[in-house]
BAVEXGU-429433 format. One line per field, with one value per residue (C-alpha): x, y, z; residue number from 1. Coordinates in steps of 0.001 Angstrom, whole numbers, m for minus. Layout:
N
X = c(X	...) .
Y = c(Y	...) .
Z = c(Z	...) .
resi = c(NUM	...) .
! end
This chain:
94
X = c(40096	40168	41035	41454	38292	38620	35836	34688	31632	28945	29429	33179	36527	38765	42806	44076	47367	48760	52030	54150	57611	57576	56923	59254	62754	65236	62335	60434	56482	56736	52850	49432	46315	43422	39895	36687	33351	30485	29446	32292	34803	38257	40712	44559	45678	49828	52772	56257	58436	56954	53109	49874	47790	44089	41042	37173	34190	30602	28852	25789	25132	26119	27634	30929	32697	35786	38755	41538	45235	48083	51015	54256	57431	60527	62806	64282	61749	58994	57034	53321	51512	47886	45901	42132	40394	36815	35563	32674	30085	28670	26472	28613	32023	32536) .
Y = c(89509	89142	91870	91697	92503	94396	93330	96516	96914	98851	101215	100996	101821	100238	100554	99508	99289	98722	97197	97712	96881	93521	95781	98907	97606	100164	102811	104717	105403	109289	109735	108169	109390	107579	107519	106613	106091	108388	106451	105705	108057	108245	109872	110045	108547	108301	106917	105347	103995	101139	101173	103401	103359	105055	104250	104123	104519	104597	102923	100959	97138	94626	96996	96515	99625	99698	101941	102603	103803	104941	105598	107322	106638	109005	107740	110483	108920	108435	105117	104937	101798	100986	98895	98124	96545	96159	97688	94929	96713	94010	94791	92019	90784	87520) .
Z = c(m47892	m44193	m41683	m37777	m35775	m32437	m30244	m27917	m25320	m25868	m23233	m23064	m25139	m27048	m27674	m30629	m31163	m35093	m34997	m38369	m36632	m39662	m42241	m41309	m41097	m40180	m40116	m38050	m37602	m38301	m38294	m38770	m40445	m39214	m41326	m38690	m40136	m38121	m35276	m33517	m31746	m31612	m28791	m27967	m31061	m30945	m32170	m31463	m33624	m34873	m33766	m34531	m31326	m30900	m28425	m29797	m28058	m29678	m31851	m31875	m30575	m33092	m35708	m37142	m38539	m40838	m39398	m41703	m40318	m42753	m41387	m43184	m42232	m41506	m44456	m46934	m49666	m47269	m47798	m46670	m45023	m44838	m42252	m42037	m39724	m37808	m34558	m33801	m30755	m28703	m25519	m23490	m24654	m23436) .
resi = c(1	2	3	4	5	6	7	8	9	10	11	12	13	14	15	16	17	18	19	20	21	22	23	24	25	26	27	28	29	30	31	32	33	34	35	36	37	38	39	40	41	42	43	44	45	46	47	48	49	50	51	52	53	54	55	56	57	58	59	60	61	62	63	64	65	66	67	68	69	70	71	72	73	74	75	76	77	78	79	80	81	82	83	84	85	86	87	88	89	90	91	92	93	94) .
! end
């Protein structure tokens, strides 16, 4: 299984922004739970209609860590969507 990776400096932060606007339809993003592994911080996560957005900072040189967001959506029978994917720390980004 493959998931995106996010490339962030060392020193710096990182937005990610989720996009589920292929998977959702006529629905709406009406929240996200986000699970972050120690190590790595998370700040002014958010939401519109169709996106999960949070920014990292942290972590240690030439570690990946595996973020997990779940969003549910505002339907009557609410339906819930997963995403994973990799914060990789690098000193430099090129």
């Amino acid at each position: 299984m493959s998931c995106e990776v996010f490339q962030k400096d060392i020193g710096g932060t990182r937005r990610v922004i989720v996009d589920y606007s292929s998977w959702l339809g006529s629905s709406e993003v009406a929240s996200a739970a986000w699970t972050v592994p120690s190590g790595v911080t998370q700040a002014n996560s958010s939401i519109t209609s169709s996106t999960a957005i949070n920014y990292f900072s942290g972590g240690t040189d030439g570690q990946q860590y595996e973020i997990k967001v779940c969003i549910t959506t505002n339907d009557a029978a609410p339906r819930i969507k997963c995403v994973t994917f990799l914060i990789d720390v690098r000193a430099t980004c090129d």
